[in-house]
C-alpha positions as MATLAB code, in Angstrom:
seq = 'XXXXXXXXXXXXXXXXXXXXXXXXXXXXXXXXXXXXXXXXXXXXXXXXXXXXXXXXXXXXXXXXXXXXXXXXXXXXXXXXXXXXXXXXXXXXXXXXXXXXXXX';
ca = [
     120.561   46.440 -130.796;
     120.919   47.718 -134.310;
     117.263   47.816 -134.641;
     116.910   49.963 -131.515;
     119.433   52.500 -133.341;
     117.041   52.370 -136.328;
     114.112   54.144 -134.247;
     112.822   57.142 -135.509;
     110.772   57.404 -132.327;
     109.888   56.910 -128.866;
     106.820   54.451 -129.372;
     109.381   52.507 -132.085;
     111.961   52.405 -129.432;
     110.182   51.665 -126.805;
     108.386   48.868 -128.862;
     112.006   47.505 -130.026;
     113.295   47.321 -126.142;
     110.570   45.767 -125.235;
     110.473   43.022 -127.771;
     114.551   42.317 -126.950;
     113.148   42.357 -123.286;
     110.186   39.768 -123.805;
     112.474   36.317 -123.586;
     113.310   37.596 -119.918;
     109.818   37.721 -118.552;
     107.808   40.783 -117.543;
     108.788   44.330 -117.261;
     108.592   45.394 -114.156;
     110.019   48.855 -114.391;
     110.756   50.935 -117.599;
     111.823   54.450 -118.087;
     113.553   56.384 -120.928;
     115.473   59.505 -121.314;
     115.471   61.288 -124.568;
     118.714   63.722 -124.481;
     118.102   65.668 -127.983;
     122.026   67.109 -127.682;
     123.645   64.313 -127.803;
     121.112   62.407 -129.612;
     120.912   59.699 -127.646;
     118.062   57.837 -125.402;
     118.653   56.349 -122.145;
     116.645   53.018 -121.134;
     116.750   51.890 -117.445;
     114.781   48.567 -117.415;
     113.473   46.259 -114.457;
     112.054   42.809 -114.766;
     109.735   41.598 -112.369;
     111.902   38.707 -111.744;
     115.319   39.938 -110.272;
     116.634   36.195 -111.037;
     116.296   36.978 -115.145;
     117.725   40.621 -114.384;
     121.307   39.897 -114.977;
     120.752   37.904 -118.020;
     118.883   40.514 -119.685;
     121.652   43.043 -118.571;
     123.991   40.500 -120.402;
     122.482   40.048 -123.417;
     121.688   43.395 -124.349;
     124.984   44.412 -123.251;
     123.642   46.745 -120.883;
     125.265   48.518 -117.575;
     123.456   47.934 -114.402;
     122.947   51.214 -112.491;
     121.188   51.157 -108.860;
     119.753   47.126 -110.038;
     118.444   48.575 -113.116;
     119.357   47.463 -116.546;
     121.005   50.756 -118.468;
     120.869   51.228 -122.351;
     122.497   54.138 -124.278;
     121.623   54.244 -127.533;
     122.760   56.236 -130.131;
     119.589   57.903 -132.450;
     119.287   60.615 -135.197;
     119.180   63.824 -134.779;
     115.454   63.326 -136.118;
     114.479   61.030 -133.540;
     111.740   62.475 -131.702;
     107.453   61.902 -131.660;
     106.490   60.647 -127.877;
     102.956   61.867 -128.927;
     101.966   58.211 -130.389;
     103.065   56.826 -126.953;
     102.858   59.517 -123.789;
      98.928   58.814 -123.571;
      99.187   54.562 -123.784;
      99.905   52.555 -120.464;
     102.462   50.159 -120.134;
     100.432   46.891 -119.792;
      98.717   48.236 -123.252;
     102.362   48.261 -124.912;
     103.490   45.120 -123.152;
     100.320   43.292 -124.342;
     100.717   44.438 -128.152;
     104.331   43.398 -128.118;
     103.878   40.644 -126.937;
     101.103   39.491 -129.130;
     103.817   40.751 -132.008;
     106.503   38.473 -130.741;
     104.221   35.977 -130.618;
     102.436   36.010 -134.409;
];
């Protein structure tokens, strides 16, 4: 989780959940919420598999809000730069992560 804290970014943090995610199976469902007042990001995830959702929500020490996995995490009042992401699909991130957790 320290690593997700660390982001200076959306595509960084959205890389960094996903990679904490990839044990768990597919990503079904994955949305984030950049509040630039509080500096903080919220992350609801979804697996495809319901079965692996609770362990994920476990591990990451997450809150479960309406099934979905909920993050708050802390960033720095610099966080900020969706441009390198808002234009790439998920299965494109999901494939490159993958491929990094992989290597």
């Amino acid at each position: 989780m320290e690593q997700l804290r660390e982001a200076h970014d959306i595509y960084s943090l959205t890389r960094g959940v996903l990679e904490l995610c990839e044990p768990y199976g597919p990503v079904h469902s994955f949305k984030l919420v950049h509040n630039r007042g509080a500096a903080r990001v919220v992350c609801f995830i979804e697996l495809e598999s319901q079965r692996e959702q609770p362990a994920l929500v476990c591990a990451l020490g997450a809150k479960v809000i309406n099934g979905s996995a909920c993050l708050d995490i802390p960033v720095g009042e610099e966080f900020g730069g969706a441009e390198k992401i808002a234009s790439r699909p998920m299965h494109e991130l999901r494939r490159e992560t993958a491929a990094q957790v992989h290597n």
